[in-house]
C-alpha positions in Angstrom: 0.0 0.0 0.0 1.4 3.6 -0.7 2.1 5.3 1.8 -0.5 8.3 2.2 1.3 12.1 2.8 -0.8 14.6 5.2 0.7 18.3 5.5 -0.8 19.4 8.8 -0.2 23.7 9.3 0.8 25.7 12.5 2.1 21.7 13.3 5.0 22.8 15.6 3.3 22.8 18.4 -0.1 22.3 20.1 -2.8 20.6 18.7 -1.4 20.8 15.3 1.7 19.1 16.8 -0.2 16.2 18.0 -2.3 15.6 14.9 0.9 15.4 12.8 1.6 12.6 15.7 -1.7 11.1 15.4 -1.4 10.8 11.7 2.0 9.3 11.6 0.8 6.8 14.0 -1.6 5.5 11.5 1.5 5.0 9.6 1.2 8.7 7.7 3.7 10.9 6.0 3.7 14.0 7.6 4.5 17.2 6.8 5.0 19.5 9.7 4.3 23.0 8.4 5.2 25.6 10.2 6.1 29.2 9.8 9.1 29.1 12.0 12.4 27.0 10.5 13.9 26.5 13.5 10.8 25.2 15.6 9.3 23.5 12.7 12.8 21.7 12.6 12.4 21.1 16.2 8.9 19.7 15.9 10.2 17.2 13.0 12.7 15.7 14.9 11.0 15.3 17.6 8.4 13.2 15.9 11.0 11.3 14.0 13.0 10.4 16.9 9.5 8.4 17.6 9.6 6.2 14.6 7.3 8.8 12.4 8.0 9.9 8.8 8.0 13.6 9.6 9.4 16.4 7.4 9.6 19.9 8.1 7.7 22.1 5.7 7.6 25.9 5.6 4.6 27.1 5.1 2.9 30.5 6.3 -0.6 30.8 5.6 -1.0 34.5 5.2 2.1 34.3 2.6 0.6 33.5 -0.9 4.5 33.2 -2.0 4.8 31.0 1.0 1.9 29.0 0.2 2.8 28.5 -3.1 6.4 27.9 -2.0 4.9 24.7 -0.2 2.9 23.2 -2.4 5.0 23.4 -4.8 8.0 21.4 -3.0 5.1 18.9 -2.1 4.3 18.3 -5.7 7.9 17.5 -6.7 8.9 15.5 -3.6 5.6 13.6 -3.5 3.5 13.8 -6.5 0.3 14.5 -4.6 -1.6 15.0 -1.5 -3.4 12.7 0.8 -4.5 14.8 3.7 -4.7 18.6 4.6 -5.6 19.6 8.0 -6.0 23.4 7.8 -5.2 23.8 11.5 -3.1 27.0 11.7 -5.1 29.7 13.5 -4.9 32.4 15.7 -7.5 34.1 18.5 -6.6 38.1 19.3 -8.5 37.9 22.4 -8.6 35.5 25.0 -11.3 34.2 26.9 -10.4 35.9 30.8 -9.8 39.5 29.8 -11.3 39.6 25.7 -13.7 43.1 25.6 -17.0 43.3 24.8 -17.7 43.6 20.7 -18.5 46.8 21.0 -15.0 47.4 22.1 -13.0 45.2 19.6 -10.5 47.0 17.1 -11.8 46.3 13.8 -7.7 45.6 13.2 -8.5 42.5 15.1 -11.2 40.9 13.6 -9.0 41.7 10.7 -6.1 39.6 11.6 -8.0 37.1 13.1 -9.7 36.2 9.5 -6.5 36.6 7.6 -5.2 33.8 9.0 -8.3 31.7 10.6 -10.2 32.3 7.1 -8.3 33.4 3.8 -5.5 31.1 5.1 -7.5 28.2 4.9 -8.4 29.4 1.6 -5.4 30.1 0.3 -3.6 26.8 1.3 -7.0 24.4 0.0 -6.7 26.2 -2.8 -3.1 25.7 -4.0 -2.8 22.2 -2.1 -5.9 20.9 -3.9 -4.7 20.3 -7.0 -2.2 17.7 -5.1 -5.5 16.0 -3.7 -7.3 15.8 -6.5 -4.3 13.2 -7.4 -5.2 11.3 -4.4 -7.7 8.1 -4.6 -9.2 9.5 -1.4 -7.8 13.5 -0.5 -9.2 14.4 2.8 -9.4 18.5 3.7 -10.4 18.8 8.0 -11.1 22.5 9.1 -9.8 22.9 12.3 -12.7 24.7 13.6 -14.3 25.4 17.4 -17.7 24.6 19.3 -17.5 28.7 19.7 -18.5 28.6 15.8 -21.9 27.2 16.6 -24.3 29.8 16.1 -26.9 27.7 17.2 -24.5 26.6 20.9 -23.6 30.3 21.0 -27.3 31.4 20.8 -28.4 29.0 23.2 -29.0 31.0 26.6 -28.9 27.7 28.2 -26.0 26.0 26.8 -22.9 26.0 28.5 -21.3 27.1 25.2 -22.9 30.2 25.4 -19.7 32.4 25.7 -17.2 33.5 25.9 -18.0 36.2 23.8 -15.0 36.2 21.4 -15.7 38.4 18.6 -12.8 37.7 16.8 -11.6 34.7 16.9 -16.0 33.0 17.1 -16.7 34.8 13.7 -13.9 33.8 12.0 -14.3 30.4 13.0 -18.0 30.5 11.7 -16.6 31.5 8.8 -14.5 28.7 8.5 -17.5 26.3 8.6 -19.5 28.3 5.9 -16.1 27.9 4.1 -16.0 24.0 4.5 -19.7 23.9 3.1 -18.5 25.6 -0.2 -15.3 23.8 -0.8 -17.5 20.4 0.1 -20.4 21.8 -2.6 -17.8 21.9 -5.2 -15.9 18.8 -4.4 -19.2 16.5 -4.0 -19.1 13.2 -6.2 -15.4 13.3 -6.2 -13.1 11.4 -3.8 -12.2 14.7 -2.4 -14.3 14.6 1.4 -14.2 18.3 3.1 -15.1 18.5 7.2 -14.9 21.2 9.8 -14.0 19.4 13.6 -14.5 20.9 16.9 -11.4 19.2 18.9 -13.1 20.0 22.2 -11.8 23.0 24.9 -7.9 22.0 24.7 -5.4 23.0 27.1 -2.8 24.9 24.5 -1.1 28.4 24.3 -3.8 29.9 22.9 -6.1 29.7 26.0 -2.8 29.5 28.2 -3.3 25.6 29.1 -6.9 26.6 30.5 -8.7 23.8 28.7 -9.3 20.5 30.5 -9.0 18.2 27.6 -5.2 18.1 26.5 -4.1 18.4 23.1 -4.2 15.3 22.3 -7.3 14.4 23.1 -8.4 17.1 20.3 -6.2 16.0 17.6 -7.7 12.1 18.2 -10.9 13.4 17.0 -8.6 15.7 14.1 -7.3 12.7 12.7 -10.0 10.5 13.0 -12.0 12.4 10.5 -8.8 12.6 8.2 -8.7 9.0 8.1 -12.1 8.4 7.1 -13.2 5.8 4.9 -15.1 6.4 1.4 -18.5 6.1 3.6 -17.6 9.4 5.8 -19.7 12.3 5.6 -18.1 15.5 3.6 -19.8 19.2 4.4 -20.3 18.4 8.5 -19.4 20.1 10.9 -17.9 17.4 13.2 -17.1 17.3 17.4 -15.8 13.7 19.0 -19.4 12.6 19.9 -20.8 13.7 16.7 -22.5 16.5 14.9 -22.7 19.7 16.4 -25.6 22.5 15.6 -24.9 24.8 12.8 
């Protein structure tokens, strides 16, 4: 069987770190991308010195020369692409102190879309060519239960906050952006999925969550791996579907 490759971003750490892990497990490629050299180096070794087929791959999502850097080198090293895992992503306010919308910079909602949203765009969009040459190419959204509109409208739900104007509508975004890439790709091998990992304890939240990282990146790469029968255009958490 040949081997499958999956290029996992913002993979030097965190939940992206442990998905890359995850993946090589299930005997995986993977491409750790990463914007930093030196910790993207760092992260590849580390999962080599574990028995995984991990290569360091520069990649920054907000960089279209970057992007296009990337998949490029993919191409000629590997031909094509088996998995992408779009989990590079950023919050500019956190969940203790983050103001009130009213109070947000719009240069903050800004950032947090070039990266959570065009990013995602910008790398399916120059990787899929690569997973279009794959018998089964599988794209997972790295998205957030705070991107439920119908949890976060909920008065009695306990994901009713926090109120993160930033970092919640971007990841909405991101699902509405999973729905059109799925639309186009349906009937082709191509499945697309947004996945909630679950409250994580990483540096985004400064280790606040009570699931670890790798407890997120289980249900990450479970979706990755799907079979032929998996859903594409869902919006995925580890017990199932979660509200729109």
């Amino acid at each position: 069987m040949t081997t499958q490759i999956a290029l996992i971003t913002g993979a030097n750490k965190g939940i992206g770190f442990e998905t890359a892990r995850a993946l090589g497990g299930r005997g995986m490629t993977v491409l750790v991308g990463a914007r930093s050299a030196d910790r993207g180096e760092r992260a590849a070794a580390a999962l080599a010195a574990e028995g995984i087929d991990a290569r360091f791959v520069q990649v920054d999502v907000t960089d279209a020369a970057s992007v296009e850097a990337a998949a490029k080198r993919i191409g000629d090293e590997h031909g094509r692409l088996d998995v992408l895992v779009n989990n590079a992503g950023i919050t500019t306010t956190d969940a203790a102190g983050s103001p009130p919308p009213s109070a947000v910079a719009p240069e903050l909602v800004r950032a947090a879309f070039e990266t959570n949203v065009l990013g995602v765009v910008a790398v399916t969009n120059a990787m899929l060519p690569l997973l279009r040459r794959s018998p089964a190419g599988r794209i997972v959204n790295v998205s957030s239960g705070l991107a439920s509109l119908g949890w976060l409208t909920d008065p009695h739900d306990p994901l009713n906050g926090p109120n993160l104007l930033p970092y919640n509508t971007s990841k909405t975004a991101l699902n509405a952006v999973t729905v059109a890439y799925a639309r186009e790709l349906a009937g082709t091998p191509v499945k697309v999925n947004a996945v909630a990992p679950g409250y994580c304890a990483t540096d985004m939240n400064g280790h606040a969550g009570p699931r670890t990282a790798a407890q997120g990146a289980a249900v990450i790469a479970g979706v990755a791996a799907q079979g032929p029968d998996g859903p594409s255009g869902a919006y995925l958490a580890e017990d199932g579907p979660l509200p729109w």
